[in-house]
N, C-alpha and C positions, 0 to 999 in steps of 0.2 A: 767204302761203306755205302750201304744202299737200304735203301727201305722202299720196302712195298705194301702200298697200300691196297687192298680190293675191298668186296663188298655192297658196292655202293649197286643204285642201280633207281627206278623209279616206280613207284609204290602210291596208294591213295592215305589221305590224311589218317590219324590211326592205327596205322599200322607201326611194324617193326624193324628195325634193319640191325643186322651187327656188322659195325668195319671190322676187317682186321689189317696188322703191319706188323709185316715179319721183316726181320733186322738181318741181314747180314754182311759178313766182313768187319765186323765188331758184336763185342755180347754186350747186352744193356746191361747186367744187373748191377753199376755204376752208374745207371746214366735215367736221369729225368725221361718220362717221356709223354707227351703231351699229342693233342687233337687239335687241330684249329679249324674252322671254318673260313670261304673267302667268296664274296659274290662281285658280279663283275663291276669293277668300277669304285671296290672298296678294300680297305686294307684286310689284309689276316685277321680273325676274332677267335679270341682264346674260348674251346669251349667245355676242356677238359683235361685233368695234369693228373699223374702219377707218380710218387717218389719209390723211390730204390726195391722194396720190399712188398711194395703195394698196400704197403697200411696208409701211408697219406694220400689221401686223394683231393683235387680240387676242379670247381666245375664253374662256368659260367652259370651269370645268374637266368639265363634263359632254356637253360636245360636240365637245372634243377629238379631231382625229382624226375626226372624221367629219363636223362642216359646214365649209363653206367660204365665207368673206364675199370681196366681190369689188365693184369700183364700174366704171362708164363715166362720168367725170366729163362729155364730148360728151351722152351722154344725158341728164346729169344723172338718172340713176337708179343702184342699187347693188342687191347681190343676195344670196341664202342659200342655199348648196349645204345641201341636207339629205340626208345619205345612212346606211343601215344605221337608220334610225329606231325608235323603240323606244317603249311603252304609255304612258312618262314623258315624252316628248315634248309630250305633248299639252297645248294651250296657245293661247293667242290669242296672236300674233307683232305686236310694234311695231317700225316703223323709226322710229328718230331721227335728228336731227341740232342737231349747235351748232358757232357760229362760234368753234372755239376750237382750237388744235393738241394739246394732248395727250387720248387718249384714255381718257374718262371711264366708270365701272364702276358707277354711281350713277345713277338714272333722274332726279330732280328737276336733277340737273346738265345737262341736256339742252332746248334754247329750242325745238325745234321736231319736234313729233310725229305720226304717220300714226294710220287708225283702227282699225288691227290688222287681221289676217285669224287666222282659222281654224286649224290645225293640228288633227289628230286621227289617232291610230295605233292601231289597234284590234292584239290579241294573237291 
């Protein structure tokens, strides 16, 4: 199984980015799949979850309001609306996924992971 994430890239406060992470060697439309964020020297932070269908969605409370998680279970891929971005943003972005129905806020709870991309938001 393998996930890729791209995307990412460096951009000024304000602006917009969308990740994407396309899945292959398994089809999600079983499977959780989630966003985390990680800065150096701190654990994974959950900052956006998808269930099966894409009707559940869950997000951290710092990006409320302004990303938007989103899947093509067909593409087997899922996606990050980034928008209104901001200095604290900045972060290497992982997609996960696990074969499990409810949507998980904890990164070690998570079987299967992409190898991040980039983010960066300059002020």
């Amino acid at each position: 199984v393998q996930l890729q994430a791209s995307g990412g890239g460096l951009v000024q406060a304000g602006d917009s980015l969308r990740l994407s992470c396309v899945v292959s060697g398994r089809t999600i439309s079983k499977n959780i799949m989630a966003w985390f964020a990680q800065v150096p020297g701190k654990e994974r932070e959950f900052v956006a979850g998808i269930g099966w269908t894409g009707v559940r969605k869950y997000y951290g409370d710092s990006v409320k309001g302004r990303f938007t998680i989103s899947r093509d279970n067909p593409k087997n891929t899922v996606y990050l609306q980034m928008n209104s971005l901001k200095p604290e943003d900045t972060a290497v972005y992982y997609c996960a996924a696990d074969p499990s129905y409810k949507v998980r806020y904890v990164s070690d709870e998570y079987h299967f992971w992409g190898q991040g991309t980039q983010v960066t938001v300059s002020s």
